[in-house]
C-alpha positions as CSV (number, residue, x, y, z in Angstrom):
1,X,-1.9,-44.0,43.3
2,X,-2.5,-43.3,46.8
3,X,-5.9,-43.4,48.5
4,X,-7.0,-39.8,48.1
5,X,-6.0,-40.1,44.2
6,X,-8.3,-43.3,43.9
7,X,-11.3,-42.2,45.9
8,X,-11.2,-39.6,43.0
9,X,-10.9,-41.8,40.4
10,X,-14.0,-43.7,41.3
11,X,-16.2,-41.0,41.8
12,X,-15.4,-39.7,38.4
13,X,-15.9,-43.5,36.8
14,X,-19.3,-43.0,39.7
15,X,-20.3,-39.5,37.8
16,X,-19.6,-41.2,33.7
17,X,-21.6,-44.5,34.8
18,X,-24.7,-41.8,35.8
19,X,-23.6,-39.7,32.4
20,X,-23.8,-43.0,30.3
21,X,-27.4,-43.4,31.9
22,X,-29.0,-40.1,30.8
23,X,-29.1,-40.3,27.3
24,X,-30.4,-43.2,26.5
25,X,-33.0,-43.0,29.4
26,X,-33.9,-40.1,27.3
27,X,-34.2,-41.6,24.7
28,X,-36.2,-45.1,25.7
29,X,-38.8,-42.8,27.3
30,X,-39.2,-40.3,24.0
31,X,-39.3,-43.9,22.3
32,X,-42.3,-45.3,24.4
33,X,-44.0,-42.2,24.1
34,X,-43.7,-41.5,20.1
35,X,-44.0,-45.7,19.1
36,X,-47.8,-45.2,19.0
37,X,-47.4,-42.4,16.4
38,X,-44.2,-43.8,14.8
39,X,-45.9,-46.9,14.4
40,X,-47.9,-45.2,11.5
41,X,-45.1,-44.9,9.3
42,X,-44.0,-47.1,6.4
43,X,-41.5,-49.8,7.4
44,X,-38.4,-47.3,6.4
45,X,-39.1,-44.9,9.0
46,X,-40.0,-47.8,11.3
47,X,-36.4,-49.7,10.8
48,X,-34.7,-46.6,11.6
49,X,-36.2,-45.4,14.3
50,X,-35.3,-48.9,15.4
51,X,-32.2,-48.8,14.4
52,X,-31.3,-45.6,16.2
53,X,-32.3,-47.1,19.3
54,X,-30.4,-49.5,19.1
55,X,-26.8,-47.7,17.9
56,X,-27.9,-46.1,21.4
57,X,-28.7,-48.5,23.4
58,X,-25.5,-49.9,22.2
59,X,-23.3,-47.1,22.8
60,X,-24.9,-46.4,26.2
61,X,-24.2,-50.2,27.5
62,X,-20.3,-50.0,26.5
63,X,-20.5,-46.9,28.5
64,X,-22.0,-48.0,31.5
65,X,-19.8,-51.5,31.3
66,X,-16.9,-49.2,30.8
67,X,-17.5,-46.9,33.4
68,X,-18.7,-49.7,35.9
69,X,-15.3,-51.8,35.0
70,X,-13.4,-49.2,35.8
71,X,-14.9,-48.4,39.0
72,X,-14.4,-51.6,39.8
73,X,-10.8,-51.6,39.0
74,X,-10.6,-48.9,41.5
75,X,-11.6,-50.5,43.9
76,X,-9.8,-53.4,43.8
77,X,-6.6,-51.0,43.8
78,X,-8.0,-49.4,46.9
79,X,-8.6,-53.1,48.5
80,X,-5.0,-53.5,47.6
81,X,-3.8,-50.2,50.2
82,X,-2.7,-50.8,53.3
83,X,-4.8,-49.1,56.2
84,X,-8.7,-48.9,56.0
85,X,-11.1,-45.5,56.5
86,X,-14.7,-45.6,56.4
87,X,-15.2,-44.3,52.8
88,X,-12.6,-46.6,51.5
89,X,-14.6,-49.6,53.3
90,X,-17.9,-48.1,51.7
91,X,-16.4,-47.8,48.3
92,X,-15.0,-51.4,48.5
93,X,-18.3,-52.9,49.9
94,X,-20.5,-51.0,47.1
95,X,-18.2,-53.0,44.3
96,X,-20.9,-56.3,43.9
97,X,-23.6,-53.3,42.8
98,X,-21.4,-52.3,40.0
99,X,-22.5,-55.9,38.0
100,X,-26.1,-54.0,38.1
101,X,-24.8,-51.0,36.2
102,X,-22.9,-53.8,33.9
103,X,-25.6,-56.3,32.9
104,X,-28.5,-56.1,34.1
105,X,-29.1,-52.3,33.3
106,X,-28.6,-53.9,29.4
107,X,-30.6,-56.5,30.4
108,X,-33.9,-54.1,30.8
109,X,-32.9,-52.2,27.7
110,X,-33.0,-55.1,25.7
111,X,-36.2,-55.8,27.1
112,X,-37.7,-52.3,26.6
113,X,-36.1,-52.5,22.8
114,X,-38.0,-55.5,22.2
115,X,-41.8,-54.3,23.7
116,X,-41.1,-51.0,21.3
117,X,-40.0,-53.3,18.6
118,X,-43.4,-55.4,19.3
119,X,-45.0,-51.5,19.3
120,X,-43.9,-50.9,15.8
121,X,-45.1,-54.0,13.7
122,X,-47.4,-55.8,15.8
C-alpha cells in the first residue's frame, strides 16, 4: 500500500474506534440514569440488566482494541515508507494515544460497571 492508500486506512480504523465508542456510551449513561429505578426490581431483572451491560461493554472493548490495533498497524506501515509529509508524521506521532482507546477506555468501563453493580444490590 502506498501512502495515500494507508492514510485512508487509518482514518477509517480512526472513524470504527469513535463508532465502537457510541453505543456503549449510550448505554453506560441510560444505565446510571435508570440503576436507581432498576434497582427496585427482583434480582432476575437485576442480573440481566447486569448482564447486558456487560455482553456490551464486552463487545464495545474488542471493538475499540480492534479498531485501535489496527490503526496502529497502520501506522507502523506508514513508518515503514520511505519519504515523510506532515500528516504522515502526525499520524505516526498520534500512535502512543491509541493504548488509551485500547486499555484504559476498558479500564473506566469496568469501573463504571462496578459503581452500577454497587447501585443495584447495595
Amino acid at each position: 500500500m502506498n501512502e495515500q492508500d494507508l492514510i485512508r486506512e487509518f482514518s477509517r480504523n480512526r472513524l470504527h474506534l469513535i463508532i465502537a465508542q457510541l453505543a456503549p456510551t449510550g448505554l453506560l449513561a441510560f444505565a446510571a440514569l435508570t440503576t436507581p429505578e432498576i434497582a427496585q426490581f427482583n434480582d432476575y431483572v437485576k442480573g440481566a440488566f447486569a448482564l447486558i451491560l456487560l455482553a456490551s461493554g464486552i463487545l464495545g472493548a474488542l471493538a475499540e482494541f480492534s479498531a485501535a490495533s489496527q490503526a496502529q498497524s497502520v501506522i507502523d506501515d506508514l513508518k515503514a515508507l520511505p519519504g515523510s509529509s506532515a500528516l504522515r508524521s502526525k499520524l505516526i506521532s498520534f500512535r502512543p494515544w491509541l493504548e488509551v482507546a485500547k486499555y484504559v477506555t476498558p479500564a473506566i468501563f469496568v469501573g463504571i460497571f462496578v459503581l452500577i453493580l454497587a447501585g443495584l444490590y447495595l
